[in-house]
PyMOL Python script that loads the backbone (N, CA, C, O; Angstrom):
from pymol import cmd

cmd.read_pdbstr("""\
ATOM      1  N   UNK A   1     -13.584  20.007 -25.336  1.00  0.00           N
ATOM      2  CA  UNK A   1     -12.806  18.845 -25.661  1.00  0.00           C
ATOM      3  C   UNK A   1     -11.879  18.529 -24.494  1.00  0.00           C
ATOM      4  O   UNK A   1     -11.026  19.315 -24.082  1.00  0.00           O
ATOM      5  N   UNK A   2     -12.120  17.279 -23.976  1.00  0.00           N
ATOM      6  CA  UNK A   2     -11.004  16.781 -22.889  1.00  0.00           C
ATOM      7  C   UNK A   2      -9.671  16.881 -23.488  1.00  0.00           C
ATOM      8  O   UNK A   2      -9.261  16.785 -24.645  1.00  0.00           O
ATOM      9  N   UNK A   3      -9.258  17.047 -22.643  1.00  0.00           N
ATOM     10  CA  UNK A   3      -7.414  17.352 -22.556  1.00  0.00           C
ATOM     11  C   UNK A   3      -7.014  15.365 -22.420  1.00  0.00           C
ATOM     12  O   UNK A   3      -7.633  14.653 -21.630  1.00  0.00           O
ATOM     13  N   UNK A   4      -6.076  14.904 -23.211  1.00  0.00           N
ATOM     14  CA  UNK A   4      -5.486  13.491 -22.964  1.00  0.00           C
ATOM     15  C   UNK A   4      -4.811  14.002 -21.691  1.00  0.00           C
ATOM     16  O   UNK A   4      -4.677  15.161 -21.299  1.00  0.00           O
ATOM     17  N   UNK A   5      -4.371  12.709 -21.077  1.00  0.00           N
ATOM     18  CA  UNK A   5      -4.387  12.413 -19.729  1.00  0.00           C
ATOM     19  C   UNK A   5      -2.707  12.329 -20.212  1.00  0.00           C
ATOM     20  O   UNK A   5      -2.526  11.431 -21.035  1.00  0.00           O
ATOM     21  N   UNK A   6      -1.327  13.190 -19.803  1.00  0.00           N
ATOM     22  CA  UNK A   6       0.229  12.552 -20.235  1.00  0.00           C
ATOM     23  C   UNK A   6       0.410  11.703 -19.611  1.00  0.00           C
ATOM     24  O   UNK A   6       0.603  10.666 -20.246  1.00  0.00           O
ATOM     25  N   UNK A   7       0.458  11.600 -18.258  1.00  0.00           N
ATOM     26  CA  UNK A   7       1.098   9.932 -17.354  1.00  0.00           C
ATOM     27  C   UNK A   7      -0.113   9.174 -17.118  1.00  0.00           C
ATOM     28  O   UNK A   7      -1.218   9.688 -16.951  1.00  0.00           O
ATOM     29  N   UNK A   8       0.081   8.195 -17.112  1.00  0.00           N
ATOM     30  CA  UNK A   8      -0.645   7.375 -16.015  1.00  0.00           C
ATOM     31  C   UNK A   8      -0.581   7.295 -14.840  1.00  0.00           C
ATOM     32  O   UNK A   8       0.460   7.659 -14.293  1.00  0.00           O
ATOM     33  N   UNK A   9      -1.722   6.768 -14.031  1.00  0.00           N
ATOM     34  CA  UNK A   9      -1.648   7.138 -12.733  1.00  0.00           C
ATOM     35  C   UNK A   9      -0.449   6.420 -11.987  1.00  0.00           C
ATOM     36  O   UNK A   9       0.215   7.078 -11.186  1.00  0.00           O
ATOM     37  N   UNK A  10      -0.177   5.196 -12.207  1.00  0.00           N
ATOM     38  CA  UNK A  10       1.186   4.412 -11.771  1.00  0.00           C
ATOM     39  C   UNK A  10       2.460   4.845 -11.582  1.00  0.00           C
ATOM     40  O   UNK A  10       3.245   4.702 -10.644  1.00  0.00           O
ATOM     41  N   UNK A  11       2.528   5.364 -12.566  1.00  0.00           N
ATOM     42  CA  UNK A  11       3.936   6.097 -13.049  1.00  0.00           C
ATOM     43  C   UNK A  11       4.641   7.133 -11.561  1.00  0.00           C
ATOM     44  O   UNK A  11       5.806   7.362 -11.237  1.00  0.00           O
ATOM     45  N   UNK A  12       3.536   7.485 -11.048  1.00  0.00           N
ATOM     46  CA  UNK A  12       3.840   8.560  -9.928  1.00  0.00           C
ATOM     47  C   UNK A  12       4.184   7.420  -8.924  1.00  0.00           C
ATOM     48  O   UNK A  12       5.214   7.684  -8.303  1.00  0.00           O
ATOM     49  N   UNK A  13       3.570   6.126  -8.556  1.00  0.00           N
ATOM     50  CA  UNK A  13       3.600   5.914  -7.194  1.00  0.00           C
ATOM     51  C   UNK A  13       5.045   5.360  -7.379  1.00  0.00           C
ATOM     52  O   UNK A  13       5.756   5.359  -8.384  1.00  0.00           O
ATOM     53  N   UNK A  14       5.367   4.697  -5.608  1.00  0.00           N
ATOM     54  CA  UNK A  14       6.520   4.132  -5.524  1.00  0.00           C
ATOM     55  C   UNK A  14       6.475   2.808  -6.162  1.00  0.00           C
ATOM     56  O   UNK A  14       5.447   2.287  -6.594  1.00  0.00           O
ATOM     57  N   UNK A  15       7.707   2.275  -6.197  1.00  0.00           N
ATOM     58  CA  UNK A  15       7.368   0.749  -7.264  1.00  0.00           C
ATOM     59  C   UNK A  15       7.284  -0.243  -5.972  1.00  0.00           C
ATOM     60  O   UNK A  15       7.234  -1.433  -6.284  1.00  0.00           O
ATOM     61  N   UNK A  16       7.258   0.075  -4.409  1.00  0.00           N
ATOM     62  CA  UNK A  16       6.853  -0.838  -3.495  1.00  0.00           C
ATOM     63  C   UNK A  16       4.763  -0.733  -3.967  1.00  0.00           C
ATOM     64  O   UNK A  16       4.199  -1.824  -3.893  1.00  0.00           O
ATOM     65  N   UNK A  17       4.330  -0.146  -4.166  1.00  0.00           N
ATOM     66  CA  UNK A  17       2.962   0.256  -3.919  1.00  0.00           C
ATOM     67  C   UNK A  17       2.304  -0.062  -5.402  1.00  0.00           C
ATOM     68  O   UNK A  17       1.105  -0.277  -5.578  1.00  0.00           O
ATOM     69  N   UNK A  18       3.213  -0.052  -6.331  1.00  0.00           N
ATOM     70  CA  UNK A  18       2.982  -0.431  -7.430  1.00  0.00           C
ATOM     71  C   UNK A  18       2.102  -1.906  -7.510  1.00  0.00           C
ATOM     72  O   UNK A  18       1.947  -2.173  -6.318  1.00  0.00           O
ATOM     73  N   UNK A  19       1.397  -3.083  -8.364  1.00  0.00           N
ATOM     74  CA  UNK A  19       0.738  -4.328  -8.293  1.00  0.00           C
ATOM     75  C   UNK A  19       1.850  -5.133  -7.945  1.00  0.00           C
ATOM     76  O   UNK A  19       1.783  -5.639  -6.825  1.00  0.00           O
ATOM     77  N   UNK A  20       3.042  -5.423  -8.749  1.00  0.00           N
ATOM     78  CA  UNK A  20       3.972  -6.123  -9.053  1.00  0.00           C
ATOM     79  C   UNK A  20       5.034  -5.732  -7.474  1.00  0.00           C
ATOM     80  O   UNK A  20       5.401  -6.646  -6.736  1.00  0.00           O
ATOM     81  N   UNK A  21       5.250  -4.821  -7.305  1.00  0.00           N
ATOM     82  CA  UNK A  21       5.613  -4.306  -5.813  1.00  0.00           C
ATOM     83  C   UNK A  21       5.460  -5.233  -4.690  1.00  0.00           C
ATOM     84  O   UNK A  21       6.131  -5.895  -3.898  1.00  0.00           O
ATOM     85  N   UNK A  22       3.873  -4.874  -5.104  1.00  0.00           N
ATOM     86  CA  UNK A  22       2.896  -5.512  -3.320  1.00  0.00           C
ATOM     87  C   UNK A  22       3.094  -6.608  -3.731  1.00  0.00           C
ATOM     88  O   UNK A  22       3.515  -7.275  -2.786  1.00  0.00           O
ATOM     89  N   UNK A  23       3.004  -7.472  -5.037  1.00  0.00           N
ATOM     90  CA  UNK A  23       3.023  -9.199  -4.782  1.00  0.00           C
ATOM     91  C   UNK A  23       4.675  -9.581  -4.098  1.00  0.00           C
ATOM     92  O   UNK A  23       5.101 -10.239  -3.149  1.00  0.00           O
ATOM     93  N   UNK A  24       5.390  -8.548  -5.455  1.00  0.00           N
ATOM     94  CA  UNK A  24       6.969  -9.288  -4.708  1.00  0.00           C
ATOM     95  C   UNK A  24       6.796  -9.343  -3.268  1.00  0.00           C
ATOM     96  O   UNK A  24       6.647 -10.434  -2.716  1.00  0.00           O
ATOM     97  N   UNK A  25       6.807  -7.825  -2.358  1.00  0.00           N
ATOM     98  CA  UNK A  25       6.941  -8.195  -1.595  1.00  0.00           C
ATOM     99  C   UNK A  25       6.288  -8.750  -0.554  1.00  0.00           C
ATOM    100  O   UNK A  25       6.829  -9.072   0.504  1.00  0.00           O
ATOM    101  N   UNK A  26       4.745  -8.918  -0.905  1.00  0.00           N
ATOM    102  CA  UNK A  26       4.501 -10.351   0.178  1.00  0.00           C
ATOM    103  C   UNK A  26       5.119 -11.389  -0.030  1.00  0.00           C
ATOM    104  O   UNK A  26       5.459 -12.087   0.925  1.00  0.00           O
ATOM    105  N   UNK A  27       5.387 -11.714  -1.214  1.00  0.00           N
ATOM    106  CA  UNK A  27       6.018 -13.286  -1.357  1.00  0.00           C
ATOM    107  C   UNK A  27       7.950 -13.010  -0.626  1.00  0.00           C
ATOM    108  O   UNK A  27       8.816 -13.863  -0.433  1.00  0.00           O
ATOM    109  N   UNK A  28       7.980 -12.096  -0.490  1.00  0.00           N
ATOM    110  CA  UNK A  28       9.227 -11.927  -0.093  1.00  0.00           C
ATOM    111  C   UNK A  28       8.642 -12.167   1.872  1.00  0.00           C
ATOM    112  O   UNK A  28       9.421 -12.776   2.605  1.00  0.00           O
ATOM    113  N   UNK A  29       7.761 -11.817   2.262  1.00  0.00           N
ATOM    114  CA  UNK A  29       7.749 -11.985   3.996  1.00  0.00           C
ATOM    115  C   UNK A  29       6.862 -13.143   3.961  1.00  0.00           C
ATOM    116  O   UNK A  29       6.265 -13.370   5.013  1.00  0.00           O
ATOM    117  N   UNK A  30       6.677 -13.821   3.106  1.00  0.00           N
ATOM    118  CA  UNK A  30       6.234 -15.476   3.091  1.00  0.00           C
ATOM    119  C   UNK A  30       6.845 -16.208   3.152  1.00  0.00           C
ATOM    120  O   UNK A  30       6.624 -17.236   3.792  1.00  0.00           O
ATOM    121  N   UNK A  31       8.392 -15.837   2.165  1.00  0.00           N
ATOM    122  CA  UNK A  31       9.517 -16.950   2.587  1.00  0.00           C
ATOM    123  C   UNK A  31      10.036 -16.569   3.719  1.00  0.00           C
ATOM    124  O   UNK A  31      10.404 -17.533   4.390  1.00  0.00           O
ATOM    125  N   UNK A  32      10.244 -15.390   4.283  1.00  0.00           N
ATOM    126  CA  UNK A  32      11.222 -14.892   5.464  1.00  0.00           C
ATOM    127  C   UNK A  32      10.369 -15.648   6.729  1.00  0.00           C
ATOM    128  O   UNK A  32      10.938 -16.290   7.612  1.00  0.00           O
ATOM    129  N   UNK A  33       8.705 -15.426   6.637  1.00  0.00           N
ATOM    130  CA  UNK A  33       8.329 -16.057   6.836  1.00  0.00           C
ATOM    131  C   UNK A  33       8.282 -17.654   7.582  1.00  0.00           C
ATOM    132  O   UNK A  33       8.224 -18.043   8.749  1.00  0.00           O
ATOM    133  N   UNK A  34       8.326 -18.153   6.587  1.00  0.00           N
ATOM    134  CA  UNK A  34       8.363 -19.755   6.899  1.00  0.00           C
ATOM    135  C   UNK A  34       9.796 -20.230   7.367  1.00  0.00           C
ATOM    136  O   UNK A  34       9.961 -21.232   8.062  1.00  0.00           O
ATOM    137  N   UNK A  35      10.926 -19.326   6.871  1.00  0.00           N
ATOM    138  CA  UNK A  35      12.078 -19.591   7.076  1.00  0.00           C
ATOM    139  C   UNK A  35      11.720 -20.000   8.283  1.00  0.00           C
ATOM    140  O   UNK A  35      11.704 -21.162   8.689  1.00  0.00           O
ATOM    141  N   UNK A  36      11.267 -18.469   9.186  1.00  0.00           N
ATOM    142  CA  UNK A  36      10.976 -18.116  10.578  1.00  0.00           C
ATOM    143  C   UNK A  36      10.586 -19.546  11.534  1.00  0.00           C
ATOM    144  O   UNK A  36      11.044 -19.985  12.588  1.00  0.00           O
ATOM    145  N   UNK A  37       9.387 -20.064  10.490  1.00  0.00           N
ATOM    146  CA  UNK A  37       8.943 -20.406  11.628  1.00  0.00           C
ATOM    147  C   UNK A  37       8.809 -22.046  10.907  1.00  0.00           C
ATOM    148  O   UNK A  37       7.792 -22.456  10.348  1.00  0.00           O
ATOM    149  N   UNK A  38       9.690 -22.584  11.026  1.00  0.00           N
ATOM    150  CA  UNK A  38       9.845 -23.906  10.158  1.00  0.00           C
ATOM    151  C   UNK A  38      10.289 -24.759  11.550  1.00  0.00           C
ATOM    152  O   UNK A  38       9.998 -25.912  11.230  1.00  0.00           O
ATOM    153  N   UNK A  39      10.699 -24.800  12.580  1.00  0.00           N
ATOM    154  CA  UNK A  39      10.362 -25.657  13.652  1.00  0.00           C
ATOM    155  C   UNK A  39       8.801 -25.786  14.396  1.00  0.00           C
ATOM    156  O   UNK A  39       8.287 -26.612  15.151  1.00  0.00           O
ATOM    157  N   UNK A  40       8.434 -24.751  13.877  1.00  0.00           N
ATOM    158  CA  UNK A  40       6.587 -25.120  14.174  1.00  0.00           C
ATOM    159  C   UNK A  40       5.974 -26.125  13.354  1.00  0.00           C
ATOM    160  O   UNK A  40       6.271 -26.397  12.191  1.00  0.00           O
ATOM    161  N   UNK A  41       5.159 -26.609  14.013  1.00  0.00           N
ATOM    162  CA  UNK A  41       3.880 -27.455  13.597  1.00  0.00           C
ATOM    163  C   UNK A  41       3.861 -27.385  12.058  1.00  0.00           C
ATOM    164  O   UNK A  41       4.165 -26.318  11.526  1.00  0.00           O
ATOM    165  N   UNK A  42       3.512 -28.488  11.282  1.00  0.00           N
ATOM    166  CA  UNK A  42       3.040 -28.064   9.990  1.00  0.00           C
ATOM    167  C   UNK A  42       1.547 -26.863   9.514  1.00  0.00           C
ATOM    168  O   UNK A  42       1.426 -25.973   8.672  1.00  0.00           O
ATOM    169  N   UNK A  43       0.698 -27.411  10.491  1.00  0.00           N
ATOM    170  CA  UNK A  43      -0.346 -26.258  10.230  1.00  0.00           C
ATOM    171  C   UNK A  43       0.341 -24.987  10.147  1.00  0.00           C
ATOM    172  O   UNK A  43       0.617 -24.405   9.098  1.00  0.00           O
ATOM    173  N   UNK A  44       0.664 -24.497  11.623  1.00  0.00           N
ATOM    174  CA  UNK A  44       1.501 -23.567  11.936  1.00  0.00           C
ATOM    175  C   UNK A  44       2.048 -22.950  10.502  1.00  0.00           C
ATOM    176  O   UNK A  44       1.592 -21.992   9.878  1.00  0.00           O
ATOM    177  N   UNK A  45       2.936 -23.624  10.245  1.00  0.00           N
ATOM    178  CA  UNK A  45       4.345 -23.527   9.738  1.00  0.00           C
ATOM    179  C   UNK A  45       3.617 -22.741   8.169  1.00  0.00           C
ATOM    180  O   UNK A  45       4.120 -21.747   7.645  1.00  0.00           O
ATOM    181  N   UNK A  46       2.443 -23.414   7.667  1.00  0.00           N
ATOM    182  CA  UNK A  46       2.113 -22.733   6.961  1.00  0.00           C
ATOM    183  C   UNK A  46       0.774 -21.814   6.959  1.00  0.00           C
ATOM    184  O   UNK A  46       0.248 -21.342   5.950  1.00  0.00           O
ATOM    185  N   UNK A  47       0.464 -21.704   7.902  1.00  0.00           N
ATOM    186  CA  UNK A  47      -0.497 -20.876   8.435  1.00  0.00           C
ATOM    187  C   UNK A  47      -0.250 -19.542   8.617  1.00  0.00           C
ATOM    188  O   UNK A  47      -0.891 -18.608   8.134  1.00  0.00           O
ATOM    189  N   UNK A  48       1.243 -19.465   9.736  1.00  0.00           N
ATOM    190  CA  UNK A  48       1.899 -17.591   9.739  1.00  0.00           C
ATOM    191  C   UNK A  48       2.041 -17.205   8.822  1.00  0.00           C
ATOM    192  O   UNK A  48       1.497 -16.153   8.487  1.00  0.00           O
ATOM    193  N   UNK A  49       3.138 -18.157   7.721  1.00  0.00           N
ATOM    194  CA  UNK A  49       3.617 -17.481   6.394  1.00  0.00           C
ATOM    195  C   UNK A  49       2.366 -16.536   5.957  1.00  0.00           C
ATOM    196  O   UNK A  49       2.473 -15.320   6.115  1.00  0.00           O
ATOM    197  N   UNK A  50       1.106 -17.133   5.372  1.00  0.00           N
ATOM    198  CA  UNK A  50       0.127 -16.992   4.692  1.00  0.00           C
ATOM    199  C   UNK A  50      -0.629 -15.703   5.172  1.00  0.00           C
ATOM    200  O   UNK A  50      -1.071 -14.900   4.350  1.00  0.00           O
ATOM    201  N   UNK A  51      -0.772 -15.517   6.587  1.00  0.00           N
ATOM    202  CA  UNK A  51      -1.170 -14.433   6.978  1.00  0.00           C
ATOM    203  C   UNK A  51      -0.494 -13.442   7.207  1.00  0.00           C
ATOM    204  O   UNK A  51      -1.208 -12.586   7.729  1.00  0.00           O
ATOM    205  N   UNK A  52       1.077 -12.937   7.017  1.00  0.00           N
ATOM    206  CA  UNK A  52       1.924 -12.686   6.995  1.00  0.00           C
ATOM    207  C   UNK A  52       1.655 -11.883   5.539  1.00  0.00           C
ATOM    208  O   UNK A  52       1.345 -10.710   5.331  1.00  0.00           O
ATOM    209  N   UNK A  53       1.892 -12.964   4.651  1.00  0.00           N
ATOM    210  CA  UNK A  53       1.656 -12.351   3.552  1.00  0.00           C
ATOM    211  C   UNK A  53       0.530 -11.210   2.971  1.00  0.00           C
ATOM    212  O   UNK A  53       0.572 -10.184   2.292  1.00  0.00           O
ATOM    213  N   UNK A  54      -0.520 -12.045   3.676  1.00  0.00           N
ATOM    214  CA  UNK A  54      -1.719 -11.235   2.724  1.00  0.00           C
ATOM    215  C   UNK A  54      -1.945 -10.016   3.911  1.00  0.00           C
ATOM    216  O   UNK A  54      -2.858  -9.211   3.730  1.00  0.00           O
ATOM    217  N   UNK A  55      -1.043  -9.904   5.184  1.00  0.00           N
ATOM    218  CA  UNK A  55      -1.438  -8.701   5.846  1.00  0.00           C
ATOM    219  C   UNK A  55      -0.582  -7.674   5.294  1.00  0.00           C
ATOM    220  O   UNK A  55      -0.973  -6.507   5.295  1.00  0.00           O
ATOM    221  N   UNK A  56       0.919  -8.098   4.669  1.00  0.00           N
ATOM    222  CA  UNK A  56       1.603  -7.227   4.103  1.00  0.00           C
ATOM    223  C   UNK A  56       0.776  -6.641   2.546  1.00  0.00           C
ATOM    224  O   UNK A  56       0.716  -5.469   2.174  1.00  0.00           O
ATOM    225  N   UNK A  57       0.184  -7.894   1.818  1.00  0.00           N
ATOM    226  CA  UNK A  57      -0.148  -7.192   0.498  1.00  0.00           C
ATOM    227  C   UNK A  57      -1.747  -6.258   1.123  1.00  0.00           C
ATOM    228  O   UNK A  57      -2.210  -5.290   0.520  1.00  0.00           O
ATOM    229  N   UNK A  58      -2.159  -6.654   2.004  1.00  0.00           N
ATOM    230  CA  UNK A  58      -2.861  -5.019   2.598  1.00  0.00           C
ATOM    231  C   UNK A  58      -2.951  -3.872   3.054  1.00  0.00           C
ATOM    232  O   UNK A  58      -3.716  -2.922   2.889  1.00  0.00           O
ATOM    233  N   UNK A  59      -1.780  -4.151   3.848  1.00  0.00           N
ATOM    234  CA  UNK A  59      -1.118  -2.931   4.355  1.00  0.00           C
ATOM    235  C   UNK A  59      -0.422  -1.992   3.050  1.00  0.00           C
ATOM    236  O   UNK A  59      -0.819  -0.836   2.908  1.00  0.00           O
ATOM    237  N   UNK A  60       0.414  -2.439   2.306  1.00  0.00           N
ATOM    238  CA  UNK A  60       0.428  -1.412   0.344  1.00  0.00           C
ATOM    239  C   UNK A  60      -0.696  -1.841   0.028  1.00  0.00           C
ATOM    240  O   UNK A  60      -0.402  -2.348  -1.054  1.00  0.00           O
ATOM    241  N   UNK A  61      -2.049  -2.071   0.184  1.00  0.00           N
ATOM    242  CA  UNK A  61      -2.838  -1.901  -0.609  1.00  0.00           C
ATOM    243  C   UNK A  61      -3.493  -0.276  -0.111  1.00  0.00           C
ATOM    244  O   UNK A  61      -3.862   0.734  -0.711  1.00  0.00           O
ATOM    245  N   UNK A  62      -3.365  -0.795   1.598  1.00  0.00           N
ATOM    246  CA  UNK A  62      -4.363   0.418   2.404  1.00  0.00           C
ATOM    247  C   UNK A  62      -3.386   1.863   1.916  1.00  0.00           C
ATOM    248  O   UNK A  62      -3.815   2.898   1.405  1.00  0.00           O
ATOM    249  N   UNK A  63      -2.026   1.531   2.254  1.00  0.00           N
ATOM    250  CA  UNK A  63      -1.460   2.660   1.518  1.00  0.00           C
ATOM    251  C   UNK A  63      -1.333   3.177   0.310  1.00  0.00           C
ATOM    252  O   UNK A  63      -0.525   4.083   0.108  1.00  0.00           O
ATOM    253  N   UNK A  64      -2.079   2.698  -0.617  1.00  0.00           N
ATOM    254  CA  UNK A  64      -2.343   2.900  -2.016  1.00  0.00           C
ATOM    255  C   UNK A  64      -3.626   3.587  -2.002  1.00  0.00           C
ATOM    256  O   UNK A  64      -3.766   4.296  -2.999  1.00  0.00           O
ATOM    257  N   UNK A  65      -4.504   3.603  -1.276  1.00  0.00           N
ATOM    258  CA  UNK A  65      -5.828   4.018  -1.118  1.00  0.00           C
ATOM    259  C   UNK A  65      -5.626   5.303   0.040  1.00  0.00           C
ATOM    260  O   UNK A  65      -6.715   5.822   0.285  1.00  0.00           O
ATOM    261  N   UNK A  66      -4.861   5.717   0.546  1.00  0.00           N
ATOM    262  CA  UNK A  66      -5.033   6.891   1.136  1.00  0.00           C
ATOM    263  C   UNK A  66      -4.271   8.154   0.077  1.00  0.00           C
ATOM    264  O   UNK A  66      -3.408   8.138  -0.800  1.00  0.00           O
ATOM    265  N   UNK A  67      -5.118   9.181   0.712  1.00  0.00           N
ATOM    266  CA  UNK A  67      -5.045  10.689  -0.225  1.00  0.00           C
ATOM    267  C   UNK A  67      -4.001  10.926  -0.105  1.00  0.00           C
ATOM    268  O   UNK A  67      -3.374  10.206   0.671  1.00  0.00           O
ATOM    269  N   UNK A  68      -3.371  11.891  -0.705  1.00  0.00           N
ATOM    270  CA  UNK A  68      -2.615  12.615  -0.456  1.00  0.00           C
ATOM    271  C   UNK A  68      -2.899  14.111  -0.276  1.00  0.00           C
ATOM    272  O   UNK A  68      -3.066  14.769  -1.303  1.00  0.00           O
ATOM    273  N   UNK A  69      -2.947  14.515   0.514  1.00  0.00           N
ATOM    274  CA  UNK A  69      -3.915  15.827   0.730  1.00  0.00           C
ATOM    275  C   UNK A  69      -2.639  16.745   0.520  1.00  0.00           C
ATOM    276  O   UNK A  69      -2.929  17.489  -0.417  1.00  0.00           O
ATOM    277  N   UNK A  70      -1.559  16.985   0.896  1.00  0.00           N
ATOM    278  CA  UNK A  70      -0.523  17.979   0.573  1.00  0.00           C
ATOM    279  C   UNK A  70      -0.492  17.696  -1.816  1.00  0.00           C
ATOM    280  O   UNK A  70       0.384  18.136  -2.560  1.00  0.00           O
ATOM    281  N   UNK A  71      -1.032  17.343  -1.999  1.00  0.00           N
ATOM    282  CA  UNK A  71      -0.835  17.125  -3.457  1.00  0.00           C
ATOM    283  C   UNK A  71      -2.413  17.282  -4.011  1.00  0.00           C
ATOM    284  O   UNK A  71      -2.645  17.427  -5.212  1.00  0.00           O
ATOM    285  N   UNK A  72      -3.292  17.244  -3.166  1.00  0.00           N
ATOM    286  CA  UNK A  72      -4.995  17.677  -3.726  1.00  0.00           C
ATOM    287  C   UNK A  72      -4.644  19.159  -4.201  1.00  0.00           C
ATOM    288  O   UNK A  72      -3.986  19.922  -3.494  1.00  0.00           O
ATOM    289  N   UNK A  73      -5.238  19.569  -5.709  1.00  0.00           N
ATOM    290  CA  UNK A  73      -5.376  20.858  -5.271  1.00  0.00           C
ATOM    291  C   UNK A  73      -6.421  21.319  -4.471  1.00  0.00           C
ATOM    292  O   UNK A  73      -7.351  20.539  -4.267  1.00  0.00           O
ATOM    293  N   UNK A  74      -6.452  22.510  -3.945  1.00  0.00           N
ATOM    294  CA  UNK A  74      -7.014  23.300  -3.150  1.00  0.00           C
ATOM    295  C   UNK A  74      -7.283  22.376  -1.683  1.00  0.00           C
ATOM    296  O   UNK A  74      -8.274  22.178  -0.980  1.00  0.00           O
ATOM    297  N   UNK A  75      -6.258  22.063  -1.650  1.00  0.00           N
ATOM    298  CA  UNK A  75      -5.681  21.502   0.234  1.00  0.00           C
ATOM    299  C   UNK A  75      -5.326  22.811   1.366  1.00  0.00           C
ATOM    300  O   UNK A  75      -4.387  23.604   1.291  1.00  0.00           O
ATOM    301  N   UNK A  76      -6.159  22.756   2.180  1.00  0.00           N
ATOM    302  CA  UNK A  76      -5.875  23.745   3.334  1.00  0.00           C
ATOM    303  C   UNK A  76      -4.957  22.473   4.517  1.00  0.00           C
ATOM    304  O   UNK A  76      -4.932  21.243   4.546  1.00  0.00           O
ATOM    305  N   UNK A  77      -4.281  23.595   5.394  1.00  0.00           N
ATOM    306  CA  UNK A  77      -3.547  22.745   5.875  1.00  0.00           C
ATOM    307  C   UNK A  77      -4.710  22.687   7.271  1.00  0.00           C
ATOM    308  O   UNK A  77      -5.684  23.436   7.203  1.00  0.00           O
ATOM    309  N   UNK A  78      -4.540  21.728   8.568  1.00  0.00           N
ATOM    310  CA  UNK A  78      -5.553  21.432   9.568  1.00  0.00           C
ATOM    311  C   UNK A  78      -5.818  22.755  10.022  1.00  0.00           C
ATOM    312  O   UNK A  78      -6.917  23.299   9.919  1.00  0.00           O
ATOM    313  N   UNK A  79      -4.851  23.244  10.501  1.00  0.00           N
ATOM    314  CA  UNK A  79      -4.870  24.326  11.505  1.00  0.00           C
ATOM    315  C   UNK A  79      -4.887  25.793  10.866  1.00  0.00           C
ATOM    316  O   UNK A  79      -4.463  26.775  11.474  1.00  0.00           O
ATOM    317  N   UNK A  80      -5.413  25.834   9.601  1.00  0.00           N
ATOM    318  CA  UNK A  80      -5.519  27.256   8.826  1.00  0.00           C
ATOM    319  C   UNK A  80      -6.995  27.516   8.714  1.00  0.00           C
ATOM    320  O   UNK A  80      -7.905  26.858   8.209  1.00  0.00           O
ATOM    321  N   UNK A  81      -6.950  28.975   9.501  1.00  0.00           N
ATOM    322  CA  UNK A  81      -8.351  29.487   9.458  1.00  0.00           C
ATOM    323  C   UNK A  81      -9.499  29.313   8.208  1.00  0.00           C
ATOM    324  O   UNK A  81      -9.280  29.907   7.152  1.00  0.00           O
ATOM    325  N   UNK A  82     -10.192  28.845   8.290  1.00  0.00           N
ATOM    326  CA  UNK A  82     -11.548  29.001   7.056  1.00  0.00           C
ATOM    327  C   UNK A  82     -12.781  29.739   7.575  1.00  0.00           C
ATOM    328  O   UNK A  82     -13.163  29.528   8.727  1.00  0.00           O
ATOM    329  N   UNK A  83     -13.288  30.419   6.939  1.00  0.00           N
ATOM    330  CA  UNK A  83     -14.369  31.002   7.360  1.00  0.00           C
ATOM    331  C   UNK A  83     -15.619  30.132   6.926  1.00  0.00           C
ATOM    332  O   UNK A  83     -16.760  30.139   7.387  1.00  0.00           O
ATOM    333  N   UNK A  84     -15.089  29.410   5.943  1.00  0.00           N
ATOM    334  CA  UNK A  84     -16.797  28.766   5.721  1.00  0.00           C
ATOM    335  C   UNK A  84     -17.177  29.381   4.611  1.00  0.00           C
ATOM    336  O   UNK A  84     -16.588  30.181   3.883  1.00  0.00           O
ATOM    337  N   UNK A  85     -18.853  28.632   4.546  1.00  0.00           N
ATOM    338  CA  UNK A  85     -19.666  29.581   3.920  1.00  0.00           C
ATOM    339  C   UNK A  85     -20.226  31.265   3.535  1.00  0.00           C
ATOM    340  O   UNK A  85     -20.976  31.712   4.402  1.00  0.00           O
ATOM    341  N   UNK A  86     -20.068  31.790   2.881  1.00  0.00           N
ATOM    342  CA  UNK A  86     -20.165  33.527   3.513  1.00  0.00           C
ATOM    343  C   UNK A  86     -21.880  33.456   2.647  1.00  0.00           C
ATOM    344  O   UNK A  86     -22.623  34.437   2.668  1.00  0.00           O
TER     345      UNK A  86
END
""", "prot")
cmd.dss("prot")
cmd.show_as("cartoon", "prot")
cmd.util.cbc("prot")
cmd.orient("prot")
C-alpha cells in the first residue's frame, strides 16, 4: 500500500519559483521595462518589454527544472571516490 504523499511538491520551493512568482515577476521587469525604454520607437518600446519578460519567466522556469542533487537521496558529492560496479 502506497504511503499518501504529506506536502505537495510547491510547498518546498521559493514563492519567486512558485507559478504565481514567475508571472508577478515578469510582469514586474515588463513595466520596469518599458518604463526603461519609453523614449524608443514604438515597436521598440514594446518589443524589449516583451522579451524581457518572457526571458525572465524562463530563466524561474529553467530554475525550477534543475535538480537538486545535495537533497537527492543517495547523492555522492563530484570529487568522492566510487568504485563502480564490483
Amino acid at each position: 500500500m502506497e504511503q499518501p504523499i504529506s506536502q505537495s511538491l510547491g510547498s518546498n520551493l521559493p514563492w519567486l519559483i512558485r507559478r504565481s512568482g514567475r508571472i508577478t515577476s515578469a510582469i514586474v521587469a515588463i513595466a520596469v521595462a518599458y518604463l526603461l525604454t519609453m523614449n524608443l520607437p514604438d515597436e521598440l518600446n514594446l518589443l524589449i518589454p516583451y522579451d524581457v519578460g518572457v526571458a525572465v519567466y524562463l530563466a524561474l522556469c529553467c530554475a525550477l527544472g534543475e535538480p537538486q542533487p545535495r537533497t537527492r537521496p543517495g547523492y555522492r558529492a563530484a570529487g568522492s571516490r566510487t568504485t563502480g560496479w564490483r
